[in-house]
N, C-alpha and C positions, 0 to 999 in steps of 0.2 A: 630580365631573364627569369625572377624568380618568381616574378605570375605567371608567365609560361607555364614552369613546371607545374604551378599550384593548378591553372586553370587545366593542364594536361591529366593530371592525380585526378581533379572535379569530374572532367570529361569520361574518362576509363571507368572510374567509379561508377557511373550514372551506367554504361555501356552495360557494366556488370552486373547490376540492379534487374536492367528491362531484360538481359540474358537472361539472369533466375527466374525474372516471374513468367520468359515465352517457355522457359523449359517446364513451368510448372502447371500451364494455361496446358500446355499439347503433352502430359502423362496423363494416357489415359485410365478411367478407373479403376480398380482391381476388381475381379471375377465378386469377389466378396460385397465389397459395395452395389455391385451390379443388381444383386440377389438381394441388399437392402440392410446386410448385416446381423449380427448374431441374433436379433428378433424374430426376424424373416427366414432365418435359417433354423431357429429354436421353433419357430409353428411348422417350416416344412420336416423337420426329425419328428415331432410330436405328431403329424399325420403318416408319416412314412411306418413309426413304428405300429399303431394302429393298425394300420393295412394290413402288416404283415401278421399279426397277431390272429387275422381273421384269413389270411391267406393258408387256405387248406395243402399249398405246396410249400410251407414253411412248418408245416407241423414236427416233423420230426426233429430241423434241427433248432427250432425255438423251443420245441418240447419243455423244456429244463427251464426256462424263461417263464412262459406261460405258466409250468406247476407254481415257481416264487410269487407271482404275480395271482392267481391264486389265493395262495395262501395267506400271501401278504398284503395284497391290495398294493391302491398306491402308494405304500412306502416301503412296495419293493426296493430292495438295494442295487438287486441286479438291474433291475429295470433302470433304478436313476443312474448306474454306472455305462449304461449301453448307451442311454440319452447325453450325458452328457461327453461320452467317449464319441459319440456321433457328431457333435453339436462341436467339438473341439475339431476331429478330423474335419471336416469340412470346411469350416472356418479356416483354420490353418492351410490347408491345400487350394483353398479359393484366394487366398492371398491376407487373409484378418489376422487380427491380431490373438487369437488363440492357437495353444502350444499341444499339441496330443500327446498323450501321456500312458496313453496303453498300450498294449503288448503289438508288439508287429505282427501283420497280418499272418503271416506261416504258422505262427505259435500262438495267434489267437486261435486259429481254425485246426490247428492240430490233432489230429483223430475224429473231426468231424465229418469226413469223406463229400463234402459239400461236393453235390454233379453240377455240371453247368447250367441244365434244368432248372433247380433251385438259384443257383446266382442270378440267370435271365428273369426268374418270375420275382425275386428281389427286386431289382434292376427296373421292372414292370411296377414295382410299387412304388420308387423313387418316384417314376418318371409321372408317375399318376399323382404323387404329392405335391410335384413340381406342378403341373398340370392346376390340380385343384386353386392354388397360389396365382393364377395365370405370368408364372415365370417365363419369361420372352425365351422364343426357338434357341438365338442364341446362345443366350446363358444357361438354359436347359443342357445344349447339347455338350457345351463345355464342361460342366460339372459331370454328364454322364459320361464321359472322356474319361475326366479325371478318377470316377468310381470302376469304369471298366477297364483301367492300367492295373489297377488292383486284382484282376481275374487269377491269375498265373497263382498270386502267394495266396489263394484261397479254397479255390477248385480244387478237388483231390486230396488235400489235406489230410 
């Protein structure tokens, strides 16, 4: 009777084992890995903000960005706070393991009166960052998802 029970313990055991690793073979990636990870995500922020910086529909509300940048070159502060406040959002919302840490959207954009205009021609520069990276449809469209739930607490501001 009591290798029954031992070989029963053995049995479920083993049962348990092949369970965790079929549940771990069929979770699929997170949006983050997809994209390749904070690397892959730190070169498309680093061409996204680029873009923008030359984006003649981003003049006015980068205005303030562009002067620091400017004046300070690359060791802008606002610059690396925008990069890596970007490089965190994204990370964190695609599923990585980075935590954002800046202000919520409503009170970041607060008295900037951002039109939808400018959000779309943003949005246009993502999607060209993404683009340049040759980021697969998919995962492009995912992430632009995720940056256009953000519309509402930004527009109008």
């Amino acid at each position: 009777m009591k290798k029954l029970k031992i070989s029963a313990l053995v049995i479920l055991f083993g049962l348990s084992l092949a369970s965790c690793d079929k549940e771990e073979e069929m979770k699929a990636p997170t949006l983050y890995d997809r994209l390749g990870g904070v690397n892959a995500i730190s070169a498309v922020v680093d061409e996204f903000i680029g873009r923008v910086a030359v984006n003649p529909d981003m003049v006015r509300t980068f205005k303030p960005l562009l002067d620091d940048v400017a004046k300070n070159g690359a060791s802008s502060a606002r610059l690396a706070s925008l990069r890596n406040n970007l490089i965190d959002q994204i990370g964190e919302a695609s599923g990585g393991p980075q935590k954002y840490k800046g202000k919520d959207m409503v009170t970041a954009h607060k008295g900037m009166m951002i039109t939808e205009k400018e959000f779309n021609s943003l949005a246009g520069d993502l999607s060209g960052a993404l683009d340049k990276f040759n980021v697969p449809a998919t995962e492009k469209g995912e992430l632009l998802s995720v940056i256009g739930s953000l519309k509402p607490s930004i527009v109008g501001q």
